[in-house]
Structures are given as structure tokens and as C-alpha cells.
N, C-alpha and C positions, 0 to 999 in steps of 0.2 A: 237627060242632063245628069250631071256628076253629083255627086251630095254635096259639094264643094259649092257649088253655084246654088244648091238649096239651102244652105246656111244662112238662117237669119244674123243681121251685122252685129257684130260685140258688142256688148253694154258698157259703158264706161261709168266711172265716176261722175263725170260732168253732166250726163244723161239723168244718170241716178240722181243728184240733187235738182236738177232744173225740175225733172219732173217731180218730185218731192216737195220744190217749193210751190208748186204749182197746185198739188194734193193739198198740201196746207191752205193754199188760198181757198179753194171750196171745201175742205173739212176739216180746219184748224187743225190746233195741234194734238188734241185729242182724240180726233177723227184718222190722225196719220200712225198708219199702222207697216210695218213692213211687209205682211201680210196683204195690204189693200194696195203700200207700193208698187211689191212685184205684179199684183195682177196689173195693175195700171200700165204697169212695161211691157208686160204680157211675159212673164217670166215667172220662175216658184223663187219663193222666197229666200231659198238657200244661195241663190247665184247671189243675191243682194251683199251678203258675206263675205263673199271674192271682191268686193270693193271695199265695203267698214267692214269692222269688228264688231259692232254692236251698234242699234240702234242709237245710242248716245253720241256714237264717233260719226252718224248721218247728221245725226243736229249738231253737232259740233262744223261740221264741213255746212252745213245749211247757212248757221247763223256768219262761217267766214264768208262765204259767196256773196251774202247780203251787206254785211259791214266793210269789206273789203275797197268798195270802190268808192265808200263815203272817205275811209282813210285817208285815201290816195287825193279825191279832193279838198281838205283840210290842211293838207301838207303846205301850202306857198299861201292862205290866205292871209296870214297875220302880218303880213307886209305891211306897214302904211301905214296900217288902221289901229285906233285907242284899242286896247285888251279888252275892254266891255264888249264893242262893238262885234270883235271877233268871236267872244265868246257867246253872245246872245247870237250871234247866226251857225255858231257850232252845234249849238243846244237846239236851236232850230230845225237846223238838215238833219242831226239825228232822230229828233221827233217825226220827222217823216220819213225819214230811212226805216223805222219801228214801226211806225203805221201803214207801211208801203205792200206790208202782209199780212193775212189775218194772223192772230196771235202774234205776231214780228218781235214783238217788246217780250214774251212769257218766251220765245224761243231764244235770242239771245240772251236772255237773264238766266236760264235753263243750263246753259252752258259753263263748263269749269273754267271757257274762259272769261265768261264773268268777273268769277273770283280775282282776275287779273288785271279788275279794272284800275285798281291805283295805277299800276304799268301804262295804262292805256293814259292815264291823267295825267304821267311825269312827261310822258313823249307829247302830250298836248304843250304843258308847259313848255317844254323847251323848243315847240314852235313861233310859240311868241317872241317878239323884239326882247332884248334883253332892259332897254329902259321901260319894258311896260309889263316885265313878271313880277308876282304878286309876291312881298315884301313883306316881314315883320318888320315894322317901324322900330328904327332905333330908339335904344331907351339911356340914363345915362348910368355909367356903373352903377353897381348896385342895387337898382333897381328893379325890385319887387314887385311891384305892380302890374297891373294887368296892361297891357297895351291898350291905346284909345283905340274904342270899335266904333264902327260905321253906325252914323245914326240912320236906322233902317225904316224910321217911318219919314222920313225927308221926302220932299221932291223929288230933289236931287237937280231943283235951278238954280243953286247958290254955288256948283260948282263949274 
């Protein structure tokens, strides 16, 4: 045989994090080492490189692979439904998107795109119906005062 045909196949990016999330799942995120990656690939650690830049740009590509297809279902839900409703089931599939791996919440939170979560909050907003985003109640000129807040220990069957 040629050496050509004894080439084991290219390692990709996509390779590189499935199996990475996969490291993480049996040895969190403390446990995930580039070092323990490549052997997992059956690779040295330096090919890892020719894909990220550093260890930070794997968990950065980690945590999109993972949030990514939560996004994507988010996008058409606020159709229809009261803004509460969308939001408590937003807040929900993310709590499972984040528990879907070990450490899944310390790995996205990890990440600089974190820091970009307001970003991530304005593009929720303006999924919503536009009669059902959240409003400073008008006040009448002048007016110094504090805007009426939600009374937070209510039911909430009076409305």
C-alpha cells in the first residue's frame, strides 16, 4: 500500500469539539485537558492547535455547538402566546440546554461570550410580539417618581 492509503482521516473542528463535549461529559470541565483531548482523538496535543488557538477558543466553539440549536428553537416561539408564558418556557429549555452536560452552565458562563449576554437578551426581546415587550409604564410629565412595581409576593389570580 501507498502511505496515502495509510493515512489516518483529518481531524476536523467538528471532531474536535463533539469529542470534547463528550470528555466533558465523563470528566467535567476540570477534568478536560487538551492534553487528555488529543490522546482521546488518538492525536498529540499540538494538532489540536491547527484547529483553536487556545484552549479558551475549544470552550468558546464548545459552549456555541451547545447553545446554538437552543437559539435556532427560540426564534418563532413568541408567536401567539402572553410574554410570561414564552419566557418561562425560554428560561426552561435553557435550564436544560445547561444541564444537558456535565458542567454545561460553568462552560457557557466560562465563556467571553457570556459577557455578551445582554446582546443575547435584546435579540430575545425583540422576538417577542411587539404588544407584549416589556414597557416602562408611562408616567405624566414631570414625574419623579418611581414607576408602580409589581407586587411580587401576589398570586398573581387577580390578574
Amino acid at each position: 500500500m501507498t502511505a496515502s492509503l495509510n493515512r489516518v482521516p483529518r481531524l476536523d473542528r467538528d471532531q474536535v469539539v463533539r469529542a470534547a463535549l463528550l470528555l466533558l461529559d465523563e470528566a467535567g470541565l476540570d477534568g478536560l485537558t487538551l492534553r487528555r483531548l488529543a490522546a482521546e482523538l488518538d492525536v498529540k496535543a499540538p494538532a489540536l492547535y491547527w484547529h483553536f488557538a487556545s484552549k479558551q477558543d475549544l470552550l468558546d466553539h464548545m459552549a456555541h455547538v451547545m447553545t446554538q440549536p437552543w437559539m435556532h428553537t427560540i426564534s418563532t416561539t413568541a408567536t401567539g402566546r402572553p410574554w410570561e408564558d414564552w419566557l418561562t418556557e425560554v428560561a426552561r429549555t435553557y435550564r436544560t440546554l445547561l444541564l444537558s452536560h456535565r458542567d454545561g452552565a460553568r462552560l457557557v458562563a466560562s465563556t467571553p461570550a457570556a459577557a455578551g449576554q445582554p446582546a443575547a437578551a435584546r435579540r430575545l426581546h425583540r422576538r417577542l410580539p411587539a404588544s407584549d415587550r416589556l414597557r416602562t409604564p408611562e408616567r405624566p410629565a414631570g414625574d419623579r417618581s418611581a414607576p408602580d412595581q409589581p407586587d411580587l409576593h401576589s398570586s398573581g389570580d387577580d390578574h
